[in-house]
C-alpha positions as CSV (number, residue, x, y, z in Angstrom):
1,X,-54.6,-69.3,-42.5
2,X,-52.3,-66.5,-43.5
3,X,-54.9,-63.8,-42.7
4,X,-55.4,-65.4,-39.4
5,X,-52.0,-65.0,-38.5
6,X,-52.1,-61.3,-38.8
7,X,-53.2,-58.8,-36.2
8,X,-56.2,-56.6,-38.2
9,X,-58.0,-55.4,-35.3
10,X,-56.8,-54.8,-31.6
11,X,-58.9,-57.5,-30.3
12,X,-59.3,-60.9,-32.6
13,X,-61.6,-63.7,-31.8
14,X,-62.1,-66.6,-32.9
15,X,-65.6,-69.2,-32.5
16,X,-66.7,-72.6,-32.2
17,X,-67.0,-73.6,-35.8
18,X,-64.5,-76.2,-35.1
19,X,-63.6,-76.4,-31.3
20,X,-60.2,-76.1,-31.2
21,X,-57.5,-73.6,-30.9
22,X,-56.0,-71.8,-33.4
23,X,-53.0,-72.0,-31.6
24,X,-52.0,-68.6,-33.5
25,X,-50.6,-65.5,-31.1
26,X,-52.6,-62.9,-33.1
27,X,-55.9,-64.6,-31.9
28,X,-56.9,-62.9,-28.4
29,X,-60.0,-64.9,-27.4
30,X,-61.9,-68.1,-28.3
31,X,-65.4,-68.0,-27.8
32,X,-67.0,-71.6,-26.8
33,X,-69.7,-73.4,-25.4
34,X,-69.2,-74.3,-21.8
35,X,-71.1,-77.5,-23.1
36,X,-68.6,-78.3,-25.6
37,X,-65.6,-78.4,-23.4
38,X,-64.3,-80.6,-21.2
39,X,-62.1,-80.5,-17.7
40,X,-59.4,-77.5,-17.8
41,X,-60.3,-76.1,-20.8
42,X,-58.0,-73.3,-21.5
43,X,-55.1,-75.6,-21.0
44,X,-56.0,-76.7,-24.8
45,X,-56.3,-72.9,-26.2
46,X,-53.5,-70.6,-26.5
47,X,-56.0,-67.6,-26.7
48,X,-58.0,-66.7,-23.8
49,X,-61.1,-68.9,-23.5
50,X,-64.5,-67.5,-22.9
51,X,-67.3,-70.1,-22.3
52,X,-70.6,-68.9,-23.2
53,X,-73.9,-70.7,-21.0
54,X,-75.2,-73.6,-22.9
55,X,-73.8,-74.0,-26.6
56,X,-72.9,-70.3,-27.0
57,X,-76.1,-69.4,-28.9
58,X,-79.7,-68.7,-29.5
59,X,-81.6,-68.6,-32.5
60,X,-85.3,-67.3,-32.8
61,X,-87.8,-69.6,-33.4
62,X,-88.9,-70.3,-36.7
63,X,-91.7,-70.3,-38.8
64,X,-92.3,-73.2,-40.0
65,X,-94.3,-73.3,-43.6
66,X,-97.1,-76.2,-43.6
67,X,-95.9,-79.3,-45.7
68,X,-96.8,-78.9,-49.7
69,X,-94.5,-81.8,-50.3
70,X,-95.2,-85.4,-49.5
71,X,-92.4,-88.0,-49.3
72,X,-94.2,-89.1,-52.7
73,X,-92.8,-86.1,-54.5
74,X,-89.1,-86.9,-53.8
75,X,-89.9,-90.2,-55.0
76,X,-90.2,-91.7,-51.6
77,X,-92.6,-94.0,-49.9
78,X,-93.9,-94.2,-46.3
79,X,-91.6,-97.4,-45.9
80,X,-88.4,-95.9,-46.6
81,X,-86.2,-95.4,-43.7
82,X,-84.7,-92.7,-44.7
83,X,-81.1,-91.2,-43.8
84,X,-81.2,-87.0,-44.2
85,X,-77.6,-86.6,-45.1
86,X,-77.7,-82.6,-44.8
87,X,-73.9,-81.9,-44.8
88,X,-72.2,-80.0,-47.0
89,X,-71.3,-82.5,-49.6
90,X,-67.4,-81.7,-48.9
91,X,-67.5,-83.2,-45.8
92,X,-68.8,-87.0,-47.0
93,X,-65.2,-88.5,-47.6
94,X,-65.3,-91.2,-50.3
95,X,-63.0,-93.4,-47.6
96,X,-66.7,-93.5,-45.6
97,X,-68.7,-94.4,-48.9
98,X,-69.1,-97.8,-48.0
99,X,-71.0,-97.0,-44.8
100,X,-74.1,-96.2,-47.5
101,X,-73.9,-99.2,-49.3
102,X,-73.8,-101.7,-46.2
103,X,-76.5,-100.0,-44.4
104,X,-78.3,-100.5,-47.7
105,X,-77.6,-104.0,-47.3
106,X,-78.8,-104.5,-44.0
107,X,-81.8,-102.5,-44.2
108,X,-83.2,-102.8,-47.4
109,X,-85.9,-99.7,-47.2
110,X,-83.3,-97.5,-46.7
111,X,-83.0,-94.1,-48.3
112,X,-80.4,-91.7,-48.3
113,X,-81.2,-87.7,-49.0
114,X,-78.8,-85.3,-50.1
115,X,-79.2,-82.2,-50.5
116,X,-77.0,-80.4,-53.2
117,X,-76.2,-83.7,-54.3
118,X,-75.7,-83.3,-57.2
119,X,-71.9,-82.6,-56.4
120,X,-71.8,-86.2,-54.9
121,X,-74.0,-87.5,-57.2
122,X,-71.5,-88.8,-59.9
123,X,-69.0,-90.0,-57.5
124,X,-71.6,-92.1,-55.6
125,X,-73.0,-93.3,-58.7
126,X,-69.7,-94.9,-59.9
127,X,-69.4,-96.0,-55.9
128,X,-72.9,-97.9,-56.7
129,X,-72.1,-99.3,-59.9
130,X,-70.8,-102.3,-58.1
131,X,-74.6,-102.4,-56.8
132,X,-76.2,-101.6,-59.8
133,X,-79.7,-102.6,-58.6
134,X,-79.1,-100.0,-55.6
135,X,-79.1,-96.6,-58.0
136,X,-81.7,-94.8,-58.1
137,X,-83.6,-97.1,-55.3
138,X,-81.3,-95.9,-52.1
139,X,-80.2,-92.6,-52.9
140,X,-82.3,-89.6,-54.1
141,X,-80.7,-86.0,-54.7
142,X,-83.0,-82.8,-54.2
């Protein structure tokens, strides 16, 4: 935040990573999605706001590789309702950790994927130790 608050360039911007302001004076602009905001906008910003159309972006399509993987090679059956947990593994705050294990209760065919999981892995293992017939069942890391 200390770089932030210095003027490096005659015109600083700032984007919607996180839609809010920065509330620093060496931030000119905020770039944002006219989606993304609501009534009055620039009464929450103390930079100028700039609402791009739409959310703000466009990306090309892809290509999109056939499947060589089945469900069966993570371990997974055509039963499983499974929950893609693609976050980055900071943002899954052990305070939340119940939320796997009770929607593992109520739907027992649940499966939750993580990918890089293996930096939640030990800390959601010792969360399902209390459920010890849950590991390995509910939660697969690839």
């Amino acid at each position: 935040m200390q770089m932030a608050g210095l003027r490096l360039a005659p015109i600083q911007c700032v984007a919607w990573g996180h839609p809010v302001t920065t509330g620093l004076p060496s931030i000119d602009y905020f770039l944002s999605s006219e989606l993304m905001e609501g009534e009055n906008p620039q009464e929450h910003y103390s930079g100028k706001l700039i609402l791009l159309p739409n959310i703000g972006v466009t990306y090309p399509k892809p290509y999109i590789p056939p499947i060589v993987k089945s469900r069966s090679d993570y371990s997974l059956s055509n039963n499983d309702v499974i929950y893609l947990c693609c976050q980055a593994p900071f943002k899954y705050l052990p305070q939340y950790d119940f939320i796997l294990a009770e929607t593992a209760h109520r739907i027992p065919q649940a499966k939750f994927v993580f990918l890089r999981g293996t930096v939640l892995k030990s800390r959601l293992h010792n969360l399902l130790l209390l459920l010890r017939d849950l590991i390995g069942k509910i939660i697969v890391f690839i």
